[in-house]
MARBA-3410 file (N, C-alpha, C, O; in Angstrom, 1 decimal):
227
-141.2,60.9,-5.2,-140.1,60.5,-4.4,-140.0,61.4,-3.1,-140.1,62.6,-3.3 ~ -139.9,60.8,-1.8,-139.6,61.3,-0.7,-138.5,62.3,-0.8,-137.8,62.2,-1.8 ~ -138.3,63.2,0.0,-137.4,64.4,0.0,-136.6,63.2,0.8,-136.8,62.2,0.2 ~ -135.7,62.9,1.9,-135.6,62.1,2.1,-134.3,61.1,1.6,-133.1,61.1,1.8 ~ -135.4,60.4,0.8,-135.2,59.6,-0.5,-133.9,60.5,-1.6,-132.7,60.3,-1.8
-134.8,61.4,-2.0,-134.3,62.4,-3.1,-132.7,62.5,-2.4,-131.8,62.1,-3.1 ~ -132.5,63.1,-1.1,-131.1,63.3,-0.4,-130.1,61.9,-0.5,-128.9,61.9,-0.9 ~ -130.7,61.2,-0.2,-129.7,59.8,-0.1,-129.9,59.3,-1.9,-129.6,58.1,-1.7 ~ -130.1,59.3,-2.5,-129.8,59.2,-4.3,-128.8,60.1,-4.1,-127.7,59.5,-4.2 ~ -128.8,61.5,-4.0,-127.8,62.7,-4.6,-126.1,62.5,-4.1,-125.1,62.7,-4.8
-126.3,62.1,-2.6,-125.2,61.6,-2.0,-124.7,60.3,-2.6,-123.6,60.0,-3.1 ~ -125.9,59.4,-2.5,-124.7,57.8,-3.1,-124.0,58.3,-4.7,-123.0,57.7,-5.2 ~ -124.8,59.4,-5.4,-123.8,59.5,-6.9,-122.8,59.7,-6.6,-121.8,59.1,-6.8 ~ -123.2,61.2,-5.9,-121.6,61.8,-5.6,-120.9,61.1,-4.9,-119.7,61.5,-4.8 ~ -121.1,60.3,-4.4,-119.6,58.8,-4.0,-119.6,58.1,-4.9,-118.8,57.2,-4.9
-120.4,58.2,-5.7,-120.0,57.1,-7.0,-119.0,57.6,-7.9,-118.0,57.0,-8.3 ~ -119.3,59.1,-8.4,-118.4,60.0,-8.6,-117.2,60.2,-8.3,-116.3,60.5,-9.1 ~ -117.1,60.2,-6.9,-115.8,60.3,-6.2,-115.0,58.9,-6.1,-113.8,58.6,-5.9 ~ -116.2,58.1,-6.4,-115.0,56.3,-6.3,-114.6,56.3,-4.8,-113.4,56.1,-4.5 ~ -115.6,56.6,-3.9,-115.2,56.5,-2.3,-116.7,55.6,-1.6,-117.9,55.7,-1.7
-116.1,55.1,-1.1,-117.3,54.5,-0.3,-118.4,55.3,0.6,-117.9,56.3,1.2 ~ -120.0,55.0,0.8,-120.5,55.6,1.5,-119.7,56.1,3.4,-119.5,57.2,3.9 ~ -119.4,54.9,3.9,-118.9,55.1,4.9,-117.3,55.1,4.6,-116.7,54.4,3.8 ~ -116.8,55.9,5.5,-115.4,55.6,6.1,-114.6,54.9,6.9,-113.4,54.8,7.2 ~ -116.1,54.2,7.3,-115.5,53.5,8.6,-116.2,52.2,8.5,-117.4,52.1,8.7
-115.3,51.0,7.9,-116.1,50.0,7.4,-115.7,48.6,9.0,-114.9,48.7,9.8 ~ -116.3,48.0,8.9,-116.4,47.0,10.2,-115.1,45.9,10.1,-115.0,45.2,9.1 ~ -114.3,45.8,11.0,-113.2,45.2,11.4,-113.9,43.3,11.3,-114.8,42.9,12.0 ~ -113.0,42.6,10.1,-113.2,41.3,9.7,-112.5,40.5,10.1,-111.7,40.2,9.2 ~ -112.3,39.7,11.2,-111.1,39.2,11.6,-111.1,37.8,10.5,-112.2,37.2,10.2
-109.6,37.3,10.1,-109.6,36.3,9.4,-110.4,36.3,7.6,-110.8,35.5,6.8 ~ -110.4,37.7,7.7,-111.1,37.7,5.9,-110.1,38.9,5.2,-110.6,39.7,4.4 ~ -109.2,38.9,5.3,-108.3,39.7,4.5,-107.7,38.6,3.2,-107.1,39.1,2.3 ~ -108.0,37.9,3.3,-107.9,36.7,1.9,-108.5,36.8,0.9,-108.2,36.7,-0.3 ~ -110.1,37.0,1.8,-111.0,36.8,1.0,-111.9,38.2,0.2,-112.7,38.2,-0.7
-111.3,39.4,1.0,-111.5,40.5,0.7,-110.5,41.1,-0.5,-110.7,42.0,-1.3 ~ -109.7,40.5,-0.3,-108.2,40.7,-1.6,-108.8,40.2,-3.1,-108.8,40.8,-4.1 ~ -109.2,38.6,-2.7,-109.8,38.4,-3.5,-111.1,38.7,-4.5,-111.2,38.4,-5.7 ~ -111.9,39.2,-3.7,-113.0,39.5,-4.4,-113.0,40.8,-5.0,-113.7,41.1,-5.9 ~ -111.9,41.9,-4.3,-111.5,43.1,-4.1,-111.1,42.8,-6.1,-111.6,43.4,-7.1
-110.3,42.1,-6.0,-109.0,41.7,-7.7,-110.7,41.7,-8.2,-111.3,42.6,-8.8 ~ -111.2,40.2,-8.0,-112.3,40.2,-8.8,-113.2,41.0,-9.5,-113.7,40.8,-10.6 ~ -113.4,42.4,-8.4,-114.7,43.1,-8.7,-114.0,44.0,-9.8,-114.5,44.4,-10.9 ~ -112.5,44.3,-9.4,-111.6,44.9,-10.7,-111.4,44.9,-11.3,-110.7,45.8,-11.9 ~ -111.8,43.4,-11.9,-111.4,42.4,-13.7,-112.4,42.8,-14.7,-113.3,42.0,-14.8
-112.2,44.0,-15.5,-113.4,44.1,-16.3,-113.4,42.9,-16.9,-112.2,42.6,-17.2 ~ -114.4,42.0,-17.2,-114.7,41.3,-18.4,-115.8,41.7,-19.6,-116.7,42.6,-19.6 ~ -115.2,40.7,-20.6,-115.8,41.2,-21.7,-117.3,40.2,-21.5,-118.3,40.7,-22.0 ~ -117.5,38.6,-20.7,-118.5,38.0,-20.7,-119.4,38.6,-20.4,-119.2,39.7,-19.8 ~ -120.7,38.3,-20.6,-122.2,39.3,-20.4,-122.2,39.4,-19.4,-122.6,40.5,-18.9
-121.7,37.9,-18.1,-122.0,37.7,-17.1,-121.0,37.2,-16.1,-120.2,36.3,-16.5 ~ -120.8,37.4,-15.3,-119.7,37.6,-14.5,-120.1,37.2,-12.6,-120.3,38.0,-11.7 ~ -120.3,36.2,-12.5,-120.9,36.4,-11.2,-119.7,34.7,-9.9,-119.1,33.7,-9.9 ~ -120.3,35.8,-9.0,-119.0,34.9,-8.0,-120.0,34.2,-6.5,-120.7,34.8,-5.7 ~ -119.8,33.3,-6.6,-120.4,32.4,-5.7,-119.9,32.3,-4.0,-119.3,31.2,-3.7
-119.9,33.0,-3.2,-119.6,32.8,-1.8,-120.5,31.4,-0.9,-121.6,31.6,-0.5 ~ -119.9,30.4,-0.8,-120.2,29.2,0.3,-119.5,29.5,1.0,-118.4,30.1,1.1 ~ -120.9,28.8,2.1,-120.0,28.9,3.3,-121.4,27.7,4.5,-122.5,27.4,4.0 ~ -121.1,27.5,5.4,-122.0,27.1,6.7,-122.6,28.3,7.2,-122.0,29.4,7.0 ~ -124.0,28.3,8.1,-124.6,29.2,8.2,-123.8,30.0,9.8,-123.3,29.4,10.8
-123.9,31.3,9.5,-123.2,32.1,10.6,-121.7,32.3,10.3,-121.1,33.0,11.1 ~ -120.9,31.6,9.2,-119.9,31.4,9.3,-119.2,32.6,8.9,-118.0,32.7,9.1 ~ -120.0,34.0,8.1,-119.4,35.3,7.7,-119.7,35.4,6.7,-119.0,36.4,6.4 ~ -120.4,35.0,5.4,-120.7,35.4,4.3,-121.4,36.6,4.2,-121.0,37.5,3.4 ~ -122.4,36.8,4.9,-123.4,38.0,5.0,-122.1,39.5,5.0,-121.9,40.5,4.3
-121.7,38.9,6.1,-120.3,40.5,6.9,-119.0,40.5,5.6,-118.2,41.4,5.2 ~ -119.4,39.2,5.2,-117.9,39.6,3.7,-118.8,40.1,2.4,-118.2,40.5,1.3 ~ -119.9,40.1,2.4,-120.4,40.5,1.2,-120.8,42.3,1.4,-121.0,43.1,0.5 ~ -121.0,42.4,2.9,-121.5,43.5,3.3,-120.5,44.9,3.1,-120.8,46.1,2.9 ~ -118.8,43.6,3.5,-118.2,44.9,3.4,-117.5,45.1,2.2,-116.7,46.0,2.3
-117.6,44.4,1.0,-116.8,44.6,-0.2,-118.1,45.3,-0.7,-117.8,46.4,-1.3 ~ -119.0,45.1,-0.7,-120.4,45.9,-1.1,-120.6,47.0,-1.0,-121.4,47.5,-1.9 ~ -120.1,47.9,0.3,-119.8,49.3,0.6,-118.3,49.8,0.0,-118.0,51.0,-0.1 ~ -117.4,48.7,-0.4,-115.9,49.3,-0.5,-115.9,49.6,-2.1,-115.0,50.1,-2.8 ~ -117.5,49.1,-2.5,-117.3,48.8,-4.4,-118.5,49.5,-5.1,-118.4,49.8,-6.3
-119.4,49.7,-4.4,-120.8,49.3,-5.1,-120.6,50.9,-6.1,-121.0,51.2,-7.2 ~ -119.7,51.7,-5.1,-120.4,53.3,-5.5,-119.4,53.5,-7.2,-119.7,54.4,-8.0 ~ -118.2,52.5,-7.5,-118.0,52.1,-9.1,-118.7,51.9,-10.0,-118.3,52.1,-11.2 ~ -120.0,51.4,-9.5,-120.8,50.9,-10.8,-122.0,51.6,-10.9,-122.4,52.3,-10.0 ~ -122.5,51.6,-12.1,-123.6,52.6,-12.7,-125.0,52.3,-11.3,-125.5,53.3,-10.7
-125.3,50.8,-11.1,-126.2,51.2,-10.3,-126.1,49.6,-9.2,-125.8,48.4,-9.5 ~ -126.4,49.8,-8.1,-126.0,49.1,-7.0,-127.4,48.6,-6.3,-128.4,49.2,-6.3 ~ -127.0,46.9,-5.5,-128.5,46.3,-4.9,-127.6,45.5,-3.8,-126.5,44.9,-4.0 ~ -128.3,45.6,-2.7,-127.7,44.5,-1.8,-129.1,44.0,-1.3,-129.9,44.9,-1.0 ~ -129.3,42.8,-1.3,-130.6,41.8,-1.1,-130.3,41.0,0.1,-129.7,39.9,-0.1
-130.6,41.4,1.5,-130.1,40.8,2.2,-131.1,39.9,2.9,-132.3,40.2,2.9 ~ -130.7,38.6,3.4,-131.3,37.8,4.2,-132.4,37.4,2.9,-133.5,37.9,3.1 ~ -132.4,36.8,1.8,-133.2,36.5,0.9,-134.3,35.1,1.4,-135.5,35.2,1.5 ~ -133.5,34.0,1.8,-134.0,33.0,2.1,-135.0,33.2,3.2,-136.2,33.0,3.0 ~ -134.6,33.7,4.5,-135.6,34.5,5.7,-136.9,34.8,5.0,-138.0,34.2,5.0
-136.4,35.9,4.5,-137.8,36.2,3.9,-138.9,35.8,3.4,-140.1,36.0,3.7 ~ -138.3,35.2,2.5,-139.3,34.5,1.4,-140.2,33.7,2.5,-141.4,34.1,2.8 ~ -139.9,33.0,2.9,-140.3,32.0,4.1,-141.0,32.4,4.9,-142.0,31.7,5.2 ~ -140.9,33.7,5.4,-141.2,34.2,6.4,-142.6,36.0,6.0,-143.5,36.6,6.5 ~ -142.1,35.9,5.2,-143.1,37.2,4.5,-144.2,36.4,3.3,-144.1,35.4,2.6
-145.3,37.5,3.6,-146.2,36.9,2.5,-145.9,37.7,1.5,-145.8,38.9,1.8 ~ -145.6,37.3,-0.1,-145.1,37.8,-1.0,-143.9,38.1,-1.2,-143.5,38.6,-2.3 ~ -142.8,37.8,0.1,-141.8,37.6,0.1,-140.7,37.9,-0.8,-139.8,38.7,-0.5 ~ -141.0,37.1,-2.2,-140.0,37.2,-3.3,-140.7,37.9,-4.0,-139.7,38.3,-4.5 ~ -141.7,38.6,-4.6,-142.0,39.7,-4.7,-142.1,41.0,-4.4,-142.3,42.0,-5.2
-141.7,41.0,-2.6,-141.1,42.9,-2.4,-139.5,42.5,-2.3,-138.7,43.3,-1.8 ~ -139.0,41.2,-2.7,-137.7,41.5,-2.9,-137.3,41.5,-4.5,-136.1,41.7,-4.8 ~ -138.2,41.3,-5.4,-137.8,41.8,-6.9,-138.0,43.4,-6.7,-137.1,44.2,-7.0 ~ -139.4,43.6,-6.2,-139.5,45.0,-6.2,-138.2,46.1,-5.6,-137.8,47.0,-6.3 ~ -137.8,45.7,-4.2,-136.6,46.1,-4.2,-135.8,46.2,-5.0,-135.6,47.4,-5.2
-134.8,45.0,-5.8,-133.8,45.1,-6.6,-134.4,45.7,-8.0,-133.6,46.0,-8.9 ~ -135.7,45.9,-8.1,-136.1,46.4,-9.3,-136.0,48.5,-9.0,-135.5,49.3,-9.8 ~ -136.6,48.7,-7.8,-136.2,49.9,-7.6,-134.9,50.4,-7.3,-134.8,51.6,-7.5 ~ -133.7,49.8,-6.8,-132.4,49.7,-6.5,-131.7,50.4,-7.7,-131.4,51.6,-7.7 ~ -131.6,49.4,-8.9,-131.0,49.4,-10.3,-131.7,50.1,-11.1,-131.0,50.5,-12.0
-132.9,50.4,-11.3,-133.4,51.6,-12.4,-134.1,52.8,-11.5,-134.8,53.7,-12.1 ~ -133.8,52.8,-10.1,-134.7,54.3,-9.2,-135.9,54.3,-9.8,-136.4,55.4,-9.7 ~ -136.6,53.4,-10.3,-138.0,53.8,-10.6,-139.0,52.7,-9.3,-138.9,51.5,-9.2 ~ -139.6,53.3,-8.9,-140.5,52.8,-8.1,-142.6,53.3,-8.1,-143.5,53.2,-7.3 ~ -142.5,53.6,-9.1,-143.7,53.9,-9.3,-144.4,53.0,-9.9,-145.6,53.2,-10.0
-143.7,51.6,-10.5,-144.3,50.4,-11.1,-145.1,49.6,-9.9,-144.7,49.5,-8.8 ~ -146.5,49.1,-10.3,-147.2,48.5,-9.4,-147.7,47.3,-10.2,-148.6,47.3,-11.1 ~ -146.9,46.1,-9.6,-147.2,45.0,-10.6,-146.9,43.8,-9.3,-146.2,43.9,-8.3 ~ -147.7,42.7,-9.7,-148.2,41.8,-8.3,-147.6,40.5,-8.9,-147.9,39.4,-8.7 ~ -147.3,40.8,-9.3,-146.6,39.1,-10.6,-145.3,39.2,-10.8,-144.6,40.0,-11.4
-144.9,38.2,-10.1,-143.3,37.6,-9.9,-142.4,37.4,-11.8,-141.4,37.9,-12.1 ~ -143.1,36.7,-12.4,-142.8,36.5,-13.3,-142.6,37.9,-14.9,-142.0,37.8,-15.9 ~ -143.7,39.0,-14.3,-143.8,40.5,-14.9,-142.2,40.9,-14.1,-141.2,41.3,-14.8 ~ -142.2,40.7,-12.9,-141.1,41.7,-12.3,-139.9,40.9,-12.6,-138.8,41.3,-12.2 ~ -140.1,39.6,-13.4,-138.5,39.2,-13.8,-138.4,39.3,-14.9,-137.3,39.0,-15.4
-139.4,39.9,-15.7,-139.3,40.1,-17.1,-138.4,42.0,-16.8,-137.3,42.3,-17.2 ~ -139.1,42.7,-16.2,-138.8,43.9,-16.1,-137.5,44.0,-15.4,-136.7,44.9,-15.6 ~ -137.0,43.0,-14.4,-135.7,43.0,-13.8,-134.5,42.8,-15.5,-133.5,43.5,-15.8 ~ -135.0,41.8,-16.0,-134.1,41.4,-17.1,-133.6,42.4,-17.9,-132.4,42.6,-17.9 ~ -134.8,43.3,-18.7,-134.4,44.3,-19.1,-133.6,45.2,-18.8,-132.9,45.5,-19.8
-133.3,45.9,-17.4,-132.6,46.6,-16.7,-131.4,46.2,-16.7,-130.5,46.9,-17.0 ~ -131.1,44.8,-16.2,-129.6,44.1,-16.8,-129.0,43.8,-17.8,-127.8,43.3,-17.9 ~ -130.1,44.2,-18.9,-129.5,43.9,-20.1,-128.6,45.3,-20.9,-127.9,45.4,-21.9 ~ -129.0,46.2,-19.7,-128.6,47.9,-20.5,-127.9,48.5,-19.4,-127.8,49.7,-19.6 ~ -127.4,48.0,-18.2,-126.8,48.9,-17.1,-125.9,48.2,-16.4,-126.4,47.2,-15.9
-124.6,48.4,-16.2,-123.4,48.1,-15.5,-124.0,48.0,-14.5,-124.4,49.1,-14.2 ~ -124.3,46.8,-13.6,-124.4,46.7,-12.1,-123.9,46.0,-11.3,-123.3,44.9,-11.7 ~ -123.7,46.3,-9.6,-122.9,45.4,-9.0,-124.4,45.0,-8.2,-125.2,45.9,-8.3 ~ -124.6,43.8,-7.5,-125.7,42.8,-7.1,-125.0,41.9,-6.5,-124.1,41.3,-7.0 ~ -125.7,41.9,-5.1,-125.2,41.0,-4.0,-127.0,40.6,-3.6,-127.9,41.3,-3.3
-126.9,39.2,-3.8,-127.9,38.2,-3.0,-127.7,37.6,-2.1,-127.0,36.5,-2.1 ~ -128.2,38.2,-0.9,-127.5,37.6,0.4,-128.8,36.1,0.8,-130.0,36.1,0.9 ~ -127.8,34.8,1.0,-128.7,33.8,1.3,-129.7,33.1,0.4,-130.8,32.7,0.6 ~ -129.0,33.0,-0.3,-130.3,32.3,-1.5,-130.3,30.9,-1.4,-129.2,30.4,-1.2 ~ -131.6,30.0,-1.4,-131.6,28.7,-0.9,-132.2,28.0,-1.7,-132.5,26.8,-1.3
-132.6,28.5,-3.2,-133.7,27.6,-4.0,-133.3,28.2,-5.2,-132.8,29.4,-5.1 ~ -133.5,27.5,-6.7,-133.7,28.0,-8.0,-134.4,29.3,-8.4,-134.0,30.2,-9.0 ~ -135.7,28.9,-8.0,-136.5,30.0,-8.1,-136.6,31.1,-7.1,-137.6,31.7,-7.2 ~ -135.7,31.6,-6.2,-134.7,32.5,-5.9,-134.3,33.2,-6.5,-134.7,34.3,-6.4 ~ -133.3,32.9,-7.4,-132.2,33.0,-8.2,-133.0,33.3,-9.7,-132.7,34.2,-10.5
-133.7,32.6,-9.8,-134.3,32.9,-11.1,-135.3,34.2,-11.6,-135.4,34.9,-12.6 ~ -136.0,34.1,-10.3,-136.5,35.5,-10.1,-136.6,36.8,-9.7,-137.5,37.6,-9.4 ~ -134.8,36.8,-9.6,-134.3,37.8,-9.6,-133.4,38.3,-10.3,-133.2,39.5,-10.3 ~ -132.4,37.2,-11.2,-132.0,37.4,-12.1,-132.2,37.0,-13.8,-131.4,37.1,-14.8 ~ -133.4,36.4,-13.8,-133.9,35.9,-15.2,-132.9,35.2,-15.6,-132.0,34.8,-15.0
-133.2,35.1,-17.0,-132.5,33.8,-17.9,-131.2,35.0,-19.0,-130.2,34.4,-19.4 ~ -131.4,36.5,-19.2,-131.2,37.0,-20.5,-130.0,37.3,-20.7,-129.6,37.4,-21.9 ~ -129.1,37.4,-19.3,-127.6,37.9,-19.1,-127.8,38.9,-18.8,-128.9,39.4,-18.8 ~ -126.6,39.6,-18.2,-126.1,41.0,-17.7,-125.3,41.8,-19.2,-124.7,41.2,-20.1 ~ -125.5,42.9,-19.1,-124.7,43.9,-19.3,-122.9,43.8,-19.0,-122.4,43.6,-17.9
-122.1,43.9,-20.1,-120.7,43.4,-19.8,-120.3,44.7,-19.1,-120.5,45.9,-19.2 ~ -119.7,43.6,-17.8,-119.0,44.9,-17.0,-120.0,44.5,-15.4,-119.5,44.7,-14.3 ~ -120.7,44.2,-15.5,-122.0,44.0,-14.6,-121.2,42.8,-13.6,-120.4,42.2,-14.2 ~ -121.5,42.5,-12.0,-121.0,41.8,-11.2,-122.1,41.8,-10.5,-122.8,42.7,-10.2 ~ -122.2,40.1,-10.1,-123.0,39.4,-9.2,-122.6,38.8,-8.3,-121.9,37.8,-8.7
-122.7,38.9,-6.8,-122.2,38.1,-5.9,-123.2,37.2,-5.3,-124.2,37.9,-5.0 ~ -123.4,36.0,-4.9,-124.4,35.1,-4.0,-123.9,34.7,-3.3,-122.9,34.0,-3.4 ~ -124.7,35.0,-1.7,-124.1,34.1,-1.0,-124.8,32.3,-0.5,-126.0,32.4,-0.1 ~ -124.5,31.4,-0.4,-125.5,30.3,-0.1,-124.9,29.3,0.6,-123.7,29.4,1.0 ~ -125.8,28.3,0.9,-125.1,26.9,1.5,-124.6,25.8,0.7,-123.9,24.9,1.0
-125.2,26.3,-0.6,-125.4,25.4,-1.9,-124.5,25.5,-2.7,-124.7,26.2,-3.7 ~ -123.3,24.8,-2.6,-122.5,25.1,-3.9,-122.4,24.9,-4.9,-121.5,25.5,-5.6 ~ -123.2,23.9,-5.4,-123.9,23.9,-6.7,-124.9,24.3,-7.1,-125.2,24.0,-8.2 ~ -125.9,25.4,-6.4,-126.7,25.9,-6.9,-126.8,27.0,-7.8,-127.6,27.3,-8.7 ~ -125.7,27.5,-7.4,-125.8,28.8,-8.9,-125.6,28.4,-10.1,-126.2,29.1,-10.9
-124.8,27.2,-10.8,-124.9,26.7,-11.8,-125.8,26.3,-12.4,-125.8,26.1,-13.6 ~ -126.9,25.9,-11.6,-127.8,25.6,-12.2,-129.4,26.0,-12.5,-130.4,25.3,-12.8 ~ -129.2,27.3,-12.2,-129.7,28.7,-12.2,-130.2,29.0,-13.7,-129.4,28.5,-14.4 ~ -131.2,29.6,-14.4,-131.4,29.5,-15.9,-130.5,30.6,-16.4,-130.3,30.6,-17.6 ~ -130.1,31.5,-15.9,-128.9,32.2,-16.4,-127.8,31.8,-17.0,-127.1,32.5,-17.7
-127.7,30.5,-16.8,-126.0,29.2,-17.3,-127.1,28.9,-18.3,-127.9,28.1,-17.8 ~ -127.2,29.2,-19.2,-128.2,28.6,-20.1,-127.2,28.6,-21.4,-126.4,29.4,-21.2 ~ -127.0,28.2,-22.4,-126.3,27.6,-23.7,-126.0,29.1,-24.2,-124.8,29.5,-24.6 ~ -127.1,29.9,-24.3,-126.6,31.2,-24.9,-126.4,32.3,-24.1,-126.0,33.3,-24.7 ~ -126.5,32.3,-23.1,-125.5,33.3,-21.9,-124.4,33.1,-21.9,-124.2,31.8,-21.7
-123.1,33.8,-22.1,-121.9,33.6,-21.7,-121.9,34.0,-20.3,-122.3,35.1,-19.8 ~ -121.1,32.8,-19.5,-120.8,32.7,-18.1,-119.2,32.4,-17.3,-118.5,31.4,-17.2 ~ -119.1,33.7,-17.1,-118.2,33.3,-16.1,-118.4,33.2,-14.5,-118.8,34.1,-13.9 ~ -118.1,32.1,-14.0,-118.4,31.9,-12.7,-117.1,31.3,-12.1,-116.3,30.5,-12.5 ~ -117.4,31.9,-10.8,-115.7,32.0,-9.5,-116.8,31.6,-8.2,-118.0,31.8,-8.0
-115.8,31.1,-7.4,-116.3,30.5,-6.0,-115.1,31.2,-5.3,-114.1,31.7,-5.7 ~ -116.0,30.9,-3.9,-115.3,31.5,-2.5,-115.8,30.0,-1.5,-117.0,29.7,-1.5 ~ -115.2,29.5,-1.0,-115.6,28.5,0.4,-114.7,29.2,1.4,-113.6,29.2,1.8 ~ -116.0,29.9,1.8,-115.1,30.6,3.5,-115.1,29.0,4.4,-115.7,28.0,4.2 ~ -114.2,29.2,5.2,-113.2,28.0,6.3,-113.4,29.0,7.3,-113.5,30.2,7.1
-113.5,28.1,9.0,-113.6,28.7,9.8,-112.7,29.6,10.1,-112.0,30.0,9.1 ~ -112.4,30.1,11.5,-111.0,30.8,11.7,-110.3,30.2,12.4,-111.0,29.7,13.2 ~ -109.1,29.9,12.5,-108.2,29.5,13.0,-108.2,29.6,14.7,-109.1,30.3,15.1 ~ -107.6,29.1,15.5,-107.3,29.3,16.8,-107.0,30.6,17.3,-107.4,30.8,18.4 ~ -106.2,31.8,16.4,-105.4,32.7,16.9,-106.9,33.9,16.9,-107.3,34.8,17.7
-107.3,33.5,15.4,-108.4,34.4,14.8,-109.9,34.4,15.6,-110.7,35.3,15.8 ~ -109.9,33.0,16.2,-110.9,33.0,16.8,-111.0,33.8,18.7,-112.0,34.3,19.2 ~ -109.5,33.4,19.3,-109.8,34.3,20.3,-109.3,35.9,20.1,-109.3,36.8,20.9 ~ -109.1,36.0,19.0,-108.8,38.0,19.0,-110.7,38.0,18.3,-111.1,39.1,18.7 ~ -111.7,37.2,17.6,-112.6,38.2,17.5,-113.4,37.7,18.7,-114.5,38.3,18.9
-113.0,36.5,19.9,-113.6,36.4,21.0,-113.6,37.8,21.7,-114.6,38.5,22.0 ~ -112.1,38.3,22.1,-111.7,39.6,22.9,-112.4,40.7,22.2,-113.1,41.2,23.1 ~ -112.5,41.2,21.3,-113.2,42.3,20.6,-114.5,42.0,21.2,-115.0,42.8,22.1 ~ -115.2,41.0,20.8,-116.4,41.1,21.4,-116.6,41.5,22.6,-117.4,42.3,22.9 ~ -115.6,40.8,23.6,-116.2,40.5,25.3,-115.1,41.7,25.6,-115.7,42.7,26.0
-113.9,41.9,25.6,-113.2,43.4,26.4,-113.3,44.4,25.2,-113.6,45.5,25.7 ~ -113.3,44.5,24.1,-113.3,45.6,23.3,-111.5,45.9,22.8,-110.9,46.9,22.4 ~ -111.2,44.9,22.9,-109.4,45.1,22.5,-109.3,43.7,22.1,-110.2,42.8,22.4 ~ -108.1,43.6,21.4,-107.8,42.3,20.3,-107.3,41.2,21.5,-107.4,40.0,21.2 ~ -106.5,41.7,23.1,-106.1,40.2,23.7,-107.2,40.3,24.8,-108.2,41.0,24.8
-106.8,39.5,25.5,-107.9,39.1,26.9,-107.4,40.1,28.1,-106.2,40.1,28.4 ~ -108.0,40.5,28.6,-107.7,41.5,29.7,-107.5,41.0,30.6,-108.3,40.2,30.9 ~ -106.3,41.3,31.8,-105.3,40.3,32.4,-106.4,40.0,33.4,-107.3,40.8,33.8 ~ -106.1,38.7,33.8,-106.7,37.6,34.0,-107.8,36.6,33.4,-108.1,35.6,34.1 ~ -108.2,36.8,32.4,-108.9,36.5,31.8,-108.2,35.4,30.6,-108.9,34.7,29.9
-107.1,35.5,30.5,-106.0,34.9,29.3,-106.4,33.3,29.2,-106.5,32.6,28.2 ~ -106.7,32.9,30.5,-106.3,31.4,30.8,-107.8,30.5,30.4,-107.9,29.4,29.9 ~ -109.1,31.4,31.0,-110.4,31.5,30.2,-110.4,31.7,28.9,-111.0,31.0,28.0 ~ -109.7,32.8,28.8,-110.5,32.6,27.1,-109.9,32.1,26.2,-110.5,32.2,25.1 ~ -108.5,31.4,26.4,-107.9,30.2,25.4,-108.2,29.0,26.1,-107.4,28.0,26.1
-109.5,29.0,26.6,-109.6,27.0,26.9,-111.2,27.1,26.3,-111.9,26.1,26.2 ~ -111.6,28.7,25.7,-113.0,28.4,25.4,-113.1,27.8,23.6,-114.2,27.5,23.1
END
């Protein structure tokens, strides 16, 4: 292991330890204090089911990525071992081997072992399984757009009680039908449908972007409530 490496392990414990988030300064979400409350209660509900996992829909661009991003930094350092899998669909698509250095990822994430060298999607979901079957984890899959997605990253076998999965997709029936909902997994599963933002929400995160302050900087008022 990288020295490096070695430094950012010793730090994320000791915020796990401390039950404080890596950063302090988490990113301003306009119009998601609902949805942050919520998932906030959720991540807090021990359950006794093996499996426990919560479904974020939404339209693309619409904030799933930024709401999973920031309950992910406000929570992850709770649980024994933490993965955030971002831009899943991109990938795959777009990289050769794609869903392969993203098992590898979430396989090095949740057990710190990275010295496994295995070229088989279906080895690295047998070895992902394992690791969920024995470790409290929190797991965020950002963007997932197919079964086999989902399947080869989280296998068929269940999680560890106590363990939380979050997905975000376009599909809102896709995580049900995922081989994890299978007859002998116990499953609990919760949804989120993010909605746009409102009129009010939409020009205060207009103004942040374009002046750097929540209203329109005078003269500008009459522009940026007709955009």
């Amino acid at each position: 292991m990288k020295e490096t490496e070695f430094i950012e392990e010793i730090v994320t414990d000791i915020h796990r330890r401390l039950g404080v988030p890596l950063s302090n300064t988490l990113p301003l979400l306009i119009g998601m204090d609902h949805y942050i409350k919520f998932i906030s209660s959720w991540l807090k509900d021990g359950s006794d089911h093996a499996t426990d996992i919560l479904t974020v829909v939404g339209m693309g661009g619409i904030g799933k990525t930024s709401l999973a991003k920031y309950v992910f930094k406000l929570h992850s350092g709770k649980f024994h071992k933490s993965s955030f899998i971002e831009g899943i669909n991109t990938r795959c698509n777009e990289q050769f081997n794609g869903l392969l250095d993203l098992q590898k990822q979430l396989y090095k994430d949740i057990s710190k072992n990275d010295w496994l060298q295995v070229n088989d999607v279906s080895v690295y979901t047998s070895k992902i399984e394992n690791v969920l079957g024995h470790k409290m984890v929190f797991i965020v899959l950002d963007d997932i757009d197919s079964l086999d997605q989902l399947d080869a990253l989280l296998g068929k076998k269940g999680l560890h009680p106590g363990s939380k999965i979050i997905i975000t997709t376009k599909d809102a029936s896709l995580t049900e039908r995922c081989s994890l909902f299978n007859p002998k997994v116990k499953t609990k599963h919760s949804k989120v449908l993010l909605k746009g933002l409102c009129e009010t929400e939409s020009l205060e995160l207009l103004c942040i972007h374009a002046f750097k302050s929540q209203k329109p900087k005078e003269g500008y008022k009459e522009v940026s409530e007709s955009l």
